[in-house]
C-alpha positions in Angstrom: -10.0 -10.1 -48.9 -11.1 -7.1 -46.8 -8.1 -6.6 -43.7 -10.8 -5.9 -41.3 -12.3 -9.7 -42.0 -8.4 -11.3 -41.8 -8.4 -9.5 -38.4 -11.4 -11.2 -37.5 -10.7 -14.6 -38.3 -6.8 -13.6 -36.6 -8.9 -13.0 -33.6 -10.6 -16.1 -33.7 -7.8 -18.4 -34.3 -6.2 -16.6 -31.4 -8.8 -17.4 -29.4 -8.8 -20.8 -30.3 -4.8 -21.5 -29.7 -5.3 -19.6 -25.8 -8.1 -22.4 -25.5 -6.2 -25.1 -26.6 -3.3 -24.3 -24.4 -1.0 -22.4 -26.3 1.1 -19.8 -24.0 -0.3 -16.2 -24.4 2.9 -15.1 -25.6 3.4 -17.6 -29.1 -0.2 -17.8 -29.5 0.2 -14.0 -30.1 3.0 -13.8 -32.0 1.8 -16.5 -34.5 -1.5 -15.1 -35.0 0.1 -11.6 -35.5 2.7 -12.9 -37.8 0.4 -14.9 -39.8 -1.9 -12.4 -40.4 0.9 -9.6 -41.3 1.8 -12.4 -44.2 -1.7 -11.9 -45.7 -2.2 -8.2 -45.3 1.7 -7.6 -46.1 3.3 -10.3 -47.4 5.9 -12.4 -46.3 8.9 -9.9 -46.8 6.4 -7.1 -44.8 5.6 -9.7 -41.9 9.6 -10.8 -41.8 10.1 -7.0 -41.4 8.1 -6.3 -38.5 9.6 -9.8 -37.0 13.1 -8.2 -37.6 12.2 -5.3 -35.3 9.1 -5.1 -33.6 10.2 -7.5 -31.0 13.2 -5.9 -29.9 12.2 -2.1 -29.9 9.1 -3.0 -27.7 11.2 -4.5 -24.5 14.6 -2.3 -25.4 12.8 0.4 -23.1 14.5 2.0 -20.0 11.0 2.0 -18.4 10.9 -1.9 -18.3 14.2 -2.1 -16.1 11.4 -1.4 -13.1 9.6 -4.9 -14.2 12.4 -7.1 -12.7 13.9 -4.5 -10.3 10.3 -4.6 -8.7 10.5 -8.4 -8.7 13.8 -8.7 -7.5 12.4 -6.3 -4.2 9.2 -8.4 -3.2 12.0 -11.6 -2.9 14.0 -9.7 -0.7 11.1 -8.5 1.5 9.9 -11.7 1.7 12.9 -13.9 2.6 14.6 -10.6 4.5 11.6 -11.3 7.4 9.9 -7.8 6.4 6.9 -9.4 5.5 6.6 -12.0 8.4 7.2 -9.5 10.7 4.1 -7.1 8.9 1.6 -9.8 9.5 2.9 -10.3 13.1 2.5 -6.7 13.7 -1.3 -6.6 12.0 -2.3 -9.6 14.1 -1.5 -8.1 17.7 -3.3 -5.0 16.6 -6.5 -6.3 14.8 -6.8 -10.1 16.2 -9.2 -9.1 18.5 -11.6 -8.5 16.2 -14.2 -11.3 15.1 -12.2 -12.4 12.2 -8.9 -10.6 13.3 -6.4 -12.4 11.6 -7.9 -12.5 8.1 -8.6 -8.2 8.5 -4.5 -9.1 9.8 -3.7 -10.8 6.6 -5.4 -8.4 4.3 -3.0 -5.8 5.9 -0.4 -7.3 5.8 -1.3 -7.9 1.8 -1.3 -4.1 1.7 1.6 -3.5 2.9 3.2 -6.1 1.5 2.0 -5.0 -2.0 4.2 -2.0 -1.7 7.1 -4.1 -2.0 6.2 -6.4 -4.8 4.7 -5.6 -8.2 2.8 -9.2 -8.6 -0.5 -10.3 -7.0 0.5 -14.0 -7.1 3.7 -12.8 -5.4 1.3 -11.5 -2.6 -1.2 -14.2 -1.6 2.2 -16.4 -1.5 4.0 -14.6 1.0 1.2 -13.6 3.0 -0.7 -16.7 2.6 2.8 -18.6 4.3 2.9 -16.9 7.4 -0.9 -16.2 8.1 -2.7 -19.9 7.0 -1.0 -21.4 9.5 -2.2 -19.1 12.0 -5.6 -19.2 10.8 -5.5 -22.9 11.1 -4.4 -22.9 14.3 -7.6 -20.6 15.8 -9.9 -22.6 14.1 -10.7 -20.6 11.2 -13.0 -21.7 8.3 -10.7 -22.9 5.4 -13.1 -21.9 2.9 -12.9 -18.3 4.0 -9.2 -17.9 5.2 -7.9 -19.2 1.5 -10.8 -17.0 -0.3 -9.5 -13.9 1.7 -6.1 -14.7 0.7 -6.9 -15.2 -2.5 -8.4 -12.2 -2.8 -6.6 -9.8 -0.6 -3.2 -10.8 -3.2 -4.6 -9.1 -5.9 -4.2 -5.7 -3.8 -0.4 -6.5 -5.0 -1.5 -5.4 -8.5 -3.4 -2.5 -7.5 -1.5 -0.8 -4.4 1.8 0.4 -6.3 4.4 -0.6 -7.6 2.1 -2.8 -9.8 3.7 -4.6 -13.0 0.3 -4.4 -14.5 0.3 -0.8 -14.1 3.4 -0.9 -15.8 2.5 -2.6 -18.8 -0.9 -0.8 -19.2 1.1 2.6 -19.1 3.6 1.3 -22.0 1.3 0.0 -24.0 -1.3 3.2 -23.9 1.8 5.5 -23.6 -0.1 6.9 -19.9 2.1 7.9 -17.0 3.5 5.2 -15.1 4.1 7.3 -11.8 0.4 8.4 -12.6 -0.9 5.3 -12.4 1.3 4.3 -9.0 0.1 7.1 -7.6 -3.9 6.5 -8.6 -4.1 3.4 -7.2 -3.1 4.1 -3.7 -6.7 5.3 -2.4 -8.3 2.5 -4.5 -5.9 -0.2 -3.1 -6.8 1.1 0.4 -10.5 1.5 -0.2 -10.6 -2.2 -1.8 -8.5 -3.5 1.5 -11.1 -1.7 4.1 -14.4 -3.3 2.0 -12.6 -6.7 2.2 -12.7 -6.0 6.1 -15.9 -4.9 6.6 -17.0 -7.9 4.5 -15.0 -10.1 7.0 -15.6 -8.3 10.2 -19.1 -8.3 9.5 -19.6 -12.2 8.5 -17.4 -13.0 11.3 -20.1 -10.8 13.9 -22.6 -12.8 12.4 -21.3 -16.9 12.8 -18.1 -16.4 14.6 -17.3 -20.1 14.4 -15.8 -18.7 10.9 -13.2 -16.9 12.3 -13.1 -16.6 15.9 -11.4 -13.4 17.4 -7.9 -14.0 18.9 -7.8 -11.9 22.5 -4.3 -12.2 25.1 -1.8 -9.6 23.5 -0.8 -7.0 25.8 -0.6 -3.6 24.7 3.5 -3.7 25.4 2.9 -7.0 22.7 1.8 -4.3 20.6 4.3 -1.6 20.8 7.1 -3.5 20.4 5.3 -5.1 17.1 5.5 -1.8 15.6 9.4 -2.1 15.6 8.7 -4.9 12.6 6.8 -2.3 10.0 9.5 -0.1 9.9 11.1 -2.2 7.0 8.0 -1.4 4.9 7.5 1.8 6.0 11.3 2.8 4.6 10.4 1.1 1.2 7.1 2.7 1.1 8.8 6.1 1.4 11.5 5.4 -0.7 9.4 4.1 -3.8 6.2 6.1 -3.5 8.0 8.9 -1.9 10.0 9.5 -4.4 7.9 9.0 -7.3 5.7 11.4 -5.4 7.6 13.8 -4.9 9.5 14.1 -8.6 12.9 13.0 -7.1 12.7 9.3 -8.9 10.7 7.7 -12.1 9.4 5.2 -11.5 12.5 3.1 -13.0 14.7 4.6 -10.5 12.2 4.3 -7.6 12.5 1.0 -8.4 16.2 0.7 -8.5 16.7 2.7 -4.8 13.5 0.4 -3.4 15.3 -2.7 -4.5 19.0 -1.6 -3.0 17.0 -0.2 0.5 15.4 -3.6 1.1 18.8 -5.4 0.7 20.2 -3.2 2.7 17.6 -3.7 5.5 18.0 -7.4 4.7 21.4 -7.8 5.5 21.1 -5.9 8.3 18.7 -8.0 10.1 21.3 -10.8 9.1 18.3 -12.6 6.8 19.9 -13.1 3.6 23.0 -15.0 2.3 24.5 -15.3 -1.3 22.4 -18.8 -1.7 19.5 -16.8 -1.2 20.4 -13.6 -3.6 21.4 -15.9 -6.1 18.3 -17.6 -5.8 16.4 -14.7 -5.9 18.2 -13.5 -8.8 17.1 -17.0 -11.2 13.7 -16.4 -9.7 13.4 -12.9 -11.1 14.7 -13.6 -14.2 12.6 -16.2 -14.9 10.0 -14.2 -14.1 10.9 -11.7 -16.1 11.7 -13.8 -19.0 8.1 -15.3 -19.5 6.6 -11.1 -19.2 8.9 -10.3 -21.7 7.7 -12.9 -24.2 4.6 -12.1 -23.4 5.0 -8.5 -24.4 6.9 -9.1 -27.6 4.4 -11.4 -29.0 1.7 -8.5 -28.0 3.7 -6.6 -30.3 3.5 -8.4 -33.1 0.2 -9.0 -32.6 -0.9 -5.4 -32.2 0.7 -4.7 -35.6 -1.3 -6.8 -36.9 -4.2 -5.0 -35.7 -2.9 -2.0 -36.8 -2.7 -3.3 -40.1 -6.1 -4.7 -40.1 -7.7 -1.6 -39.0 -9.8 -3.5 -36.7 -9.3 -0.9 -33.7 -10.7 1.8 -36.3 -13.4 -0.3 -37.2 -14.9 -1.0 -33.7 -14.5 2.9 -32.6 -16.3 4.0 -35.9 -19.3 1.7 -35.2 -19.4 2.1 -31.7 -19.4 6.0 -31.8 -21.8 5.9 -35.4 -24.5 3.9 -33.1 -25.1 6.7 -30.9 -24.6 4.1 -27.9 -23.8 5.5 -24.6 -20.1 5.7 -23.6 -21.0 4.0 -20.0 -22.8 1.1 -22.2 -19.8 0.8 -23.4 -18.2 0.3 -20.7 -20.4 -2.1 -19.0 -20.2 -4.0 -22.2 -16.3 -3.9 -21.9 -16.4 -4.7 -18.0 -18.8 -7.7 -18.7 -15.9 -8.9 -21.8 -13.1 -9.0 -19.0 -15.2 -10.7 -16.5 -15.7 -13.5 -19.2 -11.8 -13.3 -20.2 -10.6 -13.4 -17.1 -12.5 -16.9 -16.5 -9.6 -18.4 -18.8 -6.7 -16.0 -19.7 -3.7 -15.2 -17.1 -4.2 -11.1 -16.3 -1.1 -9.7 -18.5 -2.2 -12.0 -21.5 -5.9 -10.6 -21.2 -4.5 -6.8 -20.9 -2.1 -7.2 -24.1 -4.8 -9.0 -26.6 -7.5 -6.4 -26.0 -6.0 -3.0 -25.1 -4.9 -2.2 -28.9 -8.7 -3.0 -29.4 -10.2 -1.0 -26.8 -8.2 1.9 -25.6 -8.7 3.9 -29.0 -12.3 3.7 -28.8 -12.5 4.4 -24.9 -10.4 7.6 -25.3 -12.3 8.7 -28.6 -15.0 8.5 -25.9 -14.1 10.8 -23.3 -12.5 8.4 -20.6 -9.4 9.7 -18.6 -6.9 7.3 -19.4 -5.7 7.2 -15.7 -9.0 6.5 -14.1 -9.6 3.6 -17.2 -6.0 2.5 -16.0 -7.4 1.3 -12.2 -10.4 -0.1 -13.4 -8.5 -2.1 -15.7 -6.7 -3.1 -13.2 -9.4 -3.8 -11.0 -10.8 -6.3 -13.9 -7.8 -8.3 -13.7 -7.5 -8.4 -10.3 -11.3 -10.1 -10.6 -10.1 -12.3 -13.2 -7.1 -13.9 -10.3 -9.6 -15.6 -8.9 -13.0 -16.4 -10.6 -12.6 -20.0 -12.0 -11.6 -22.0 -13.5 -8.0 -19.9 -14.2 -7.9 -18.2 -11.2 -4.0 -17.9 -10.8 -4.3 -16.6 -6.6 -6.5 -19.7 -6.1 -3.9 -22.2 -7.4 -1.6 -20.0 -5.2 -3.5 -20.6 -2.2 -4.0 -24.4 -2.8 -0.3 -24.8 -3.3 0.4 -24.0 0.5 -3.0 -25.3 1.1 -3.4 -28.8 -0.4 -5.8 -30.9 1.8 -8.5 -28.0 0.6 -10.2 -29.3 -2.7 -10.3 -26.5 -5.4 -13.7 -26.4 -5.5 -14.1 -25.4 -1.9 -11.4 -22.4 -2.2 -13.3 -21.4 -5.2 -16.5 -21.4 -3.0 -14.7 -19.6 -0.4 -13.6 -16.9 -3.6 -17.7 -16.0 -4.5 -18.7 -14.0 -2.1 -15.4 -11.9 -2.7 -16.2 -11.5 -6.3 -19.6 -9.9 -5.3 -17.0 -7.6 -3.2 -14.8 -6.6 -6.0 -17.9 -6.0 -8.1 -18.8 -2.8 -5.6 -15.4 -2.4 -5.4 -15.0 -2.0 -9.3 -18.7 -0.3 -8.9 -17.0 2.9 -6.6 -13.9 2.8 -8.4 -16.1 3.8 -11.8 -19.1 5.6 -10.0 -16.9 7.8 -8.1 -13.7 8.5 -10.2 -11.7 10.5 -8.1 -11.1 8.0 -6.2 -8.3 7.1 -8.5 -7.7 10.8 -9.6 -7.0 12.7 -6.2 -3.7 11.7 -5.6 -2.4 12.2 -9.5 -3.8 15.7 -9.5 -1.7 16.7 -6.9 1.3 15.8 -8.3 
């Protein structure tokens, strides 16, 4: 039988174990295995088994996965990210729908410290949804802002998702950190607009929060500088050629436990704590990743990648069509896969073609991004919504998820300027 049409009926099976329930991670690895016994046999498939696995995580570059990890605990239970939101309150409550603009914020800054979006619209979510509750704030929008503002956790660097794009395409990680600061900050001020705007227009939603002196809100500033060191350490460094990313990653994690013992919020319960939680973490990417492996050999094998780029190019179709094909794809994945899974199973596909095209592999790196971060919270997998509910229980699913649709339509002209206006995500990286 022809490889290409075994790769296509691998594809389908896989599709059909991610439906049934399967984690990303086996359901990849059996379908890549599988398929690498009828194209190479079994002693060809045990071969790849024997070291495919291994060489893809046994990569200096992945220490920064759980060092990142392992810094967005210690930010959170050091009190740096409490006092963030505390400081963004005094300073934007007073606008109509002040403390969600406050919790986007403090999502933004928060995402400097973390690599994970569901990382985000935890800790953020915590110390602002009781806040919100307590001025009256519409449920439906305070849990679809905090939904949505955790994704920035993906986008603003250090992102783990940035990490794994850049191993798998073989693109500059510190690149890619680096190209998604103006995008992270453009998608945090259209998320306010959005809610400063609604908010003008039925204030009942989120009423604006007036009393703080301007002393309240000088001394609040005392409480950023613990992000402010960490943002200068990591994206400093990277910036500036000092640190790889890796070892951004590794002086990022030691400054934030150094500020957290200093403010005399952590003990050993909580390091060791912190510690399990990272690598458990850790363990599932990892799985994840090695079963990607296996499963991109596979495709190798298969020449399915080859395949699509030959008939995509031999049509004469227009690279953006392409695109907007591909963007329409991710929309429709993300409705069911978990981000990471989504990136792994269809970047050895794509990425060929797309840079047989034309496409800067940077730029394609934030609007892939981007298309995850849509895919954390349209239903019914939307991994930020089941976030939110989990600190928010007496709110019925269906309500945060119609709280998250008018956000989508914002991340759609987000992803829009992101793609329309490219150098949005280039600036910074040509500087470097």
């Amino acid at each position: 039988m022809d490889p290409t049409i075994i790769g296509v009926f691998g594809l389908m099976f896989l599709l059909v174990l991610v439906f049934v329930g399967l984690p990303i991670g086996f359901s990849l690895a059996t379908v890549g295995f599988g398929g690498l016994i009828f194209l190479r046999g079994l002693d060809g498939a045990l071969g790849v088994l024997s070291s495919v696995p291994y060489s893809s995580v046994a990569n200096f570059l992945w220490t920064a996965v759980p060092l990142f990890i392992f810094m967005g605990y210690l930010a959170f239970v050091g009190g740096i990210v409490t006092d963030l939101f505390l400081a963004a309150q005094r300073w934007l409550g007073w606008l109509p729908g002040g403390l969600c603009c406050a919790a986007i914020v403090g999502c933004a800054g928060f995402a400097a410290a973390t690599g994970s979006s569901v990382a985000c619209a935890a800790a953020i979510g915590k110390v602002s949804l009781p806040e919100m509750a307590k001025y009256g704030y519409d449920k439906k929008m305070s849990a679809g802002t905090l939904a949505t503002a955790g994704t920035l956790g993906s986008l603003i660097p250090p992102s783990i998702f940035m990490i794994v794009y850049g191993m798998i395409t073989e693109t500059s990680v510190g690149k890619l950190f680096m190209a998604g600061i103006l995008p992270g900050a453009m998608s945090a001020a259209v998320y306010m607009i959005y809610i400063i705007t609604r908010a003008t227009i039925n204030p009942q939603l989120a009423p604006a929060c007036r009393g703080v002196t301007w002393a309240q809100r000088m001394e609040s500033l005392k409480g950023t500088l613990g992000i402010g060191i960490i943002v200068i350490v990591v994206l400093g460094g990277i910036y500036s050629g000092y640190c790889t990313p890796t070892e951004a990653a590794a002086v990022g994690s030691l400054a934030t436990l150094i500020l957290g013992l200093a403010r005399k919020k952590l003990n050993g319960s909580l390091l060791w704590e912190g510690l399990k939680e990272t690598t458990r973490t850790t363990s599932t990417l990892f799985v994840i990743i090695m079963g990607s492996m296996v499963f991109v050999a596979f495709m190798a094998v298969s020449r399915i990648p080859e395949t699509v780029g030959t008939i995509i190019i031999s049509s004469g179709t227009s690279k953006w069509a392409v695109l907007s094909g591909i963007c329409a794809l991710y929309y429709f994945l993300g409705c069911f896969m978990e981000p990471i899974g989504m990136m792994l199973l269809t970047l050895p596909i794509i990425f060929p073609t797309l840079k047989t095209l034309g496409f800067d592999p940077i730029w394609y790196g934030i609007v892939m991004v981007k298309l995850c971060e849509i895919g954390m919270i349209t239903p019914p997998v939307g991994l930020n919504v089941y976030v939110i509910n989990g600190i928010l229980p007496d709110i019925p699913l269906e309500d945060i998820f119609r709280g998250i649709a008018p956000f989508v339509v914002v991340e759609t002209l987000n992803l829009f300027l992101i793609i329309y206006f490219p150098q949005i995500s280039l600036l910074i990286p040509s500087l470097m």
